[in-house]
C-alpha positions in Angstrom: 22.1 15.5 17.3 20.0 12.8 18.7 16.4 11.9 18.9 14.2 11.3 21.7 12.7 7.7 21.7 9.0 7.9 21.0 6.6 7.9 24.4 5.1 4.4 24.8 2.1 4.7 27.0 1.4 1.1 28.5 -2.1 0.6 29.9 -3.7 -1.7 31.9 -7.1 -3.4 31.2 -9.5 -2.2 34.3 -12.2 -5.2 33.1 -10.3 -8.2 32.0 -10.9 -8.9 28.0 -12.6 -12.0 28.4 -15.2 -10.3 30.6 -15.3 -7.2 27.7 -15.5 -9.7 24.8 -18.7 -11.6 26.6 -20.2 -7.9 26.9 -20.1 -6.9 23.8 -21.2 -10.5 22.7 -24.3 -9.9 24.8 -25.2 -6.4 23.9 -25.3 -7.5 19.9 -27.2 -10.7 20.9 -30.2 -8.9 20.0 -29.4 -8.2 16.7 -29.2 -11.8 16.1 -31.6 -13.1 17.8 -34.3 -10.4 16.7 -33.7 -9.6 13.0 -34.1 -13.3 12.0 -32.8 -14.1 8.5 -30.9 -10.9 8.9 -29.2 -11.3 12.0 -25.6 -9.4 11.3 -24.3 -10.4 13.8 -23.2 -14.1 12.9 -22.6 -13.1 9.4 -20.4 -10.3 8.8 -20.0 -8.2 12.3 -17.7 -10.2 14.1 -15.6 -10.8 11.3 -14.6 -7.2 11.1 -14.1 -7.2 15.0 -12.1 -10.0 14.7 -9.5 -8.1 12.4 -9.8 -4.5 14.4 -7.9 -7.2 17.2 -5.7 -8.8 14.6 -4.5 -5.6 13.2 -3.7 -4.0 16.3 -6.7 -3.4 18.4 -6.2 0.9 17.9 -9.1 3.4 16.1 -6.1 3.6 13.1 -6.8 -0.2 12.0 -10.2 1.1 11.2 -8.2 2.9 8.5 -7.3 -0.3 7.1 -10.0 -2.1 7.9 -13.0 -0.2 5.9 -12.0 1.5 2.6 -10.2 -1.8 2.5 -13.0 -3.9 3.1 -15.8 -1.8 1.8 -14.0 -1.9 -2.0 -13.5 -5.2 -2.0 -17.2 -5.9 -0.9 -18.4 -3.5 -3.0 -16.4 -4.8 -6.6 -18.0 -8.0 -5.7 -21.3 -6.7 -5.5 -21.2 -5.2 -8.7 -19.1 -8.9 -10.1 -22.1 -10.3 -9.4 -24.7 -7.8 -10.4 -23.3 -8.2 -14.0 -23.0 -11.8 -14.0 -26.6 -12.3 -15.4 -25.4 -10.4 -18.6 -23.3 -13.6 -18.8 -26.5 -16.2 -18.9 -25.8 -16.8 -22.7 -22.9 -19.0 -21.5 -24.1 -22.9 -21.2 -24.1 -24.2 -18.0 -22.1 -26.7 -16.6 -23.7 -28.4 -14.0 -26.5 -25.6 -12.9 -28.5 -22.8 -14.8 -26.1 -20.2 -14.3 -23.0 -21.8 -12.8 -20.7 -21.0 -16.5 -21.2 -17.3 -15.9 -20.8 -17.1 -12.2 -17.7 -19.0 -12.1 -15.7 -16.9 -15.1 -17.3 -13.4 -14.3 -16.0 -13.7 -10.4 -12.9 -14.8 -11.7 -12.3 -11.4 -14.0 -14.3 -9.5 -10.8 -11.7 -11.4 -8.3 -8.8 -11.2 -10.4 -9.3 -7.3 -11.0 -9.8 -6.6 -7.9 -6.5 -8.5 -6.0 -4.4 -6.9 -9.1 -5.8 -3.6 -8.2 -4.6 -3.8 -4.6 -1.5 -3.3 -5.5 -2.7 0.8 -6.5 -3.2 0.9 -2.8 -0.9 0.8 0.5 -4.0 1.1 2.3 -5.6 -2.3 0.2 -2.0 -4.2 0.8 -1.6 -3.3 4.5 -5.7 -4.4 5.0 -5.5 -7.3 2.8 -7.5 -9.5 5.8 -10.4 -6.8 5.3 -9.9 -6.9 1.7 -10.4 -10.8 0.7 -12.8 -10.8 3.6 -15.0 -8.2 2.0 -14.9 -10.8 -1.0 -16.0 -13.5 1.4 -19.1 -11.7 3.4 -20.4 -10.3 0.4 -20.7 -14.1 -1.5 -21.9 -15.4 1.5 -24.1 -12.8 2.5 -25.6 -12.8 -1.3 -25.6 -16.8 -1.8 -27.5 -17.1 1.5 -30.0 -14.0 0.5 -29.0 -13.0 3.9 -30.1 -9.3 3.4 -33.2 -7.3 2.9 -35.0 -7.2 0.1 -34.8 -3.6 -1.4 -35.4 -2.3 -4.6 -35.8 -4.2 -7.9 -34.8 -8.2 -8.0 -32.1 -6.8 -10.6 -30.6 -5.0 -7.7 -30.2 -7.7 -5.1 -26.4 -8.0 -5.4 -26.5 -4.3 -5.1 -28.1 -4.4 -1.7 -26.5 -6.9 -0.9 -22.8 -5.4 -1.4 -24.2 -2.6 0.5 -25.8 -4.4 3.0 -22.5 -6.1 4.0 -20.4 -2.7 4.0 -23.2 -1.8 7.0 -22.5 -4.7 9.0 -19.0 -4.2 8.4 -18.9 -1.0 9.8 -21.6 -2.1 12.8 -18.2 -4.9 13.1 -15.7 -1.9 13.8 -17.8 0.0 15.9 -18.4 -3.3 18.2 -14.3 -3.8 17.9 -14.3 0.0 19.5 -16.8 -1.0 22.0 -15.2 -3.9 23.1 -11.4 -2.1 23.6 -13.6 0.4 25.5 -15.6 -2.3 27.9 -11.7 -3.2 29.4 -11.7 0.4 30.4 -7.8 1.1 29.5 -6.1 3.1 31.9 -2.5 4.4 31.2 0.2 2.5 33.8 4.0 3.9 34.7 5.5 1.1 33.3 8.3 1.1 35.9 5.9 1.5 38.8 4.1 -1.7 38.0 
């Protein structure tokens, strides 16, 4: 008994992807230019668009992308929304630098061990450690809005970044849609 090869449908970019990238650079302008201290765009957004195209450019990397990237962002929120629980430690060379250090490094350490519960976590481990990354850089910078009690900020912050992450995929989407694929007969072209 034998099996049919799988149908590969090959398609053919109608805009070139240069053109669709510097579209869908100038439609989130705004969001950059406008929202100031906030602007999502530069921190956070185009990271995720970035992986959509390094894991494969298709809706099913978004799969990957945001359970993987919204856990990872969202353990290292709450890392570092306990970390002032920690303040009894001495510092080192700055007032709180003793319990940031060693609290991300049980946070980070938990949370790389717990990928391995996940095939989804392992096959987005880009999304993963960069949901790490945007949140510490999003919360170090104070690069989100203020909402809620001072105690919360790294709160907001985690949840802050998992937003622009997703506003990241749906630009990624966007931007495979701006070339306008159309399916091509492969032996025709």
């Amino acid at each position: 008994m034998t099996q049919d090869a799988p149908t590969v449908v090959v398609t053919k970019e109608t805009v070139p992807l240069w053109l669709a990238v510097a579209l869908t650079v100038l439609i989130s302008m705004p969001f950059g230019l406008w929202l100031g201290e906030f602007n999502f765009t530069l921190w956070c957004s185009f990271i995720v668009w970035a992986e959509y195209f390094a894991l494969g450019a298709k809706p099913a990397a978004l799969k990957l992308i945001l359970p993987s990237f919204s856990y990872s962002a969202m353990l290292t929120a709450v890392t570092l929304w306990v970390t002032p629980w920690f303040g009894f430690l001495p510092s080192l060379v700055a007032e709180g630098d003793t319990a940031a250090s060693l609290v991300l490094f049980v946070g980070v350490a938990f949370m790389v061990y717990s990928m391995r519960w996940s095939k989804t976590f392992q096959d987005g481990s880009l999304p993963f450690f960069n949901g790490v990354s945007m949140v510490l850089a999003i919360y170090y910078t104070a690069s989100f809005p203020e909402v809620g009690p001072p105690a919360a900020a790294a709160l907001v912050a985690g949840v802050w970044t998992i937003l622009m992450g997703a506003f990241g995929g749906a630009l990624a989407v966007l931007n495979v849609w701006l070339t306008f694929p159309k399916p091509i007969n492969p032996d025709r072209s």
